[in-house]
C-alpha positions, 0 to 999 in steps of 0.5 A: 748825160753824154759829152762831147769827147773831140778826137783827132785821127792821124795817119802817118807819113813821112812825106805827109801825115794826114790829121783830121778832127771830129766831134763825137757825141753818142752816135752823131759825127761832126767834122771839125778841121783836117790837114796835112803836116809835110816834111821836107824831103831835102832835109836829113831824117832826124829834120823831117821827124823835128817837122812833123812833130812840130807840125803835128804838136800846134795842131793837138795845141790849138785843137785840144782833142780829148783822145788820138787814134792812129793808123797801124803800120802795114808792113811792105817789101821795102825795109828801109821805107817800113822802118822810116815809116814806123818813126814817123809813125813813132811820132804820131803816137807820141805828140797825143799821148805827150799832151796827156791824151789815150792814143789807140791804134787801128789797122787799115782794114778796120778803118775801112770797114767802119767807114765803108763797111768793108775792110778793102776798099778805094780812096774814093769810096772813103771820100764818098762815105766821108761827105755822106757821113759829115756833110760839112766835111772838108779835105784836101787829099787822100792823107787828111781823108784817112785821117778822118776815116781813122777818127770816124773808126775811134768814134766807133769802138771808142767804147768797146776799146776802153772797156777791153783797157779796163778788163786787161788794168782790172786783170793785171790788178787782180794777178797782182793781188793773187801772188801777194797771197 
C-alpha cells in the first residue's frame, strides 16, 4: 500500500525564492500551495538571508512536507551574483533538511524535461504543462511555477534518487567492511 509522501519544490533566489507543494501518490500529481518568499532588497545581505529563511521556515511548518528538492545553481558571468545566488541557495537546502527532511537537487535542464520534456524550454510552456498536469494549480509568477516544476521533477525520480542513495550508503558500508579485514 502506497502513501501519500507531500514534497516542496524550492527555487532560490535572492530577491525572490519560489516554493510550491504537491502531493504525490504512485503516478498522480495533486497541487497543494505555492508562493514566493521576498527579501528586501534595501537591507544588508545577512538581513535578506534572515528573511528568506524565515520565510521559507513557516512555510515547511505549516505545510509539513515529507521530503524537499531544490534547483541547482547554473553558473553566469556575474561572480558576485552566483556567490549571492549560492547562499541563498544555501538556505533553501537548509531550512528542509534542519526540519528532518531529505533535500535532493536537480538542474534546470532536468526540470524541464521532466515537466516538458525536453530540457530547454519557455516559462510559458512550464506554465502550460503545469495546468494540463495539476488542473487546480495556482500560481503567481514564474518563481512559484518553477518551484512546482522542481516538485513535479522529484515526483518523478523520487524512487530512482533513493535507490541510487541506498547503492553508494550500501557501498560505502561494504568498503568499510573490507579494510576491517
Amino acid at each position: 500500500m502506497q502513501n501519500t509522501i507531500r514534497i516542496i519544490g524550492i527555487d532560490p533566489g535572492l530577491r525572490r525564492t519560489g516554493w510550491g507543494i504537491i502531493d504525490t501518490l504512485g503516478n498522480s500529481l495533486k497541487f497543494v500551495a505555492s508562493g514566493t518568499v521576498t527579501s528586501d532588497g534595501d537591507m544588508d545581505l545577512a538581513s535578506r538571508l534572515c528573511q528568506l529563511h524565515d520565510g521559507l521556515a513557516e512555510i515547511v511548518h505549516s505545510y509539513k512536507p515529507d521530503e524537499a528538492a531544490v534547483e541547482q545553481t547554473f553558473v553566469n558571468k556575474d561572480a558576485v551574483a552566483t556567490l549571492k545566488l549560492g547562499q541563498a541557495r544555501g538556505i533553501a537546502m537548509l531550512v528542509p533538511a534542519r526540519a528532518g527532511l531529505p533535500v535532493s537537487e536537480y538542474a534546470p535542464n532536468a526540470v524541464k524535461k521532466a515537466v516538458i520534456g525536453v530540457g530547454h524550454g519557455e516559462k510559458q510552456q512550464i506554465h502550460m504543462m503545469l495546468k494540463i498536469l495539476m488542473p487546480k494549480v495556482e500560481f503567481k509568477g514564474d518563481d512559484a511555477a518553477d518551484a512546482l516544476a522542481i516538485a513535479i521533477c522529484h515526483a518523478h525520480n523520487r524512487g530512482g534518487h533513493r535507490m541510487r542513495q541506498a547503492l553508494a550508503g550500501y557501498l560505502v558500508l561494504d568498503l568499510f567492511s573490507l579494510s576491517d579485514k
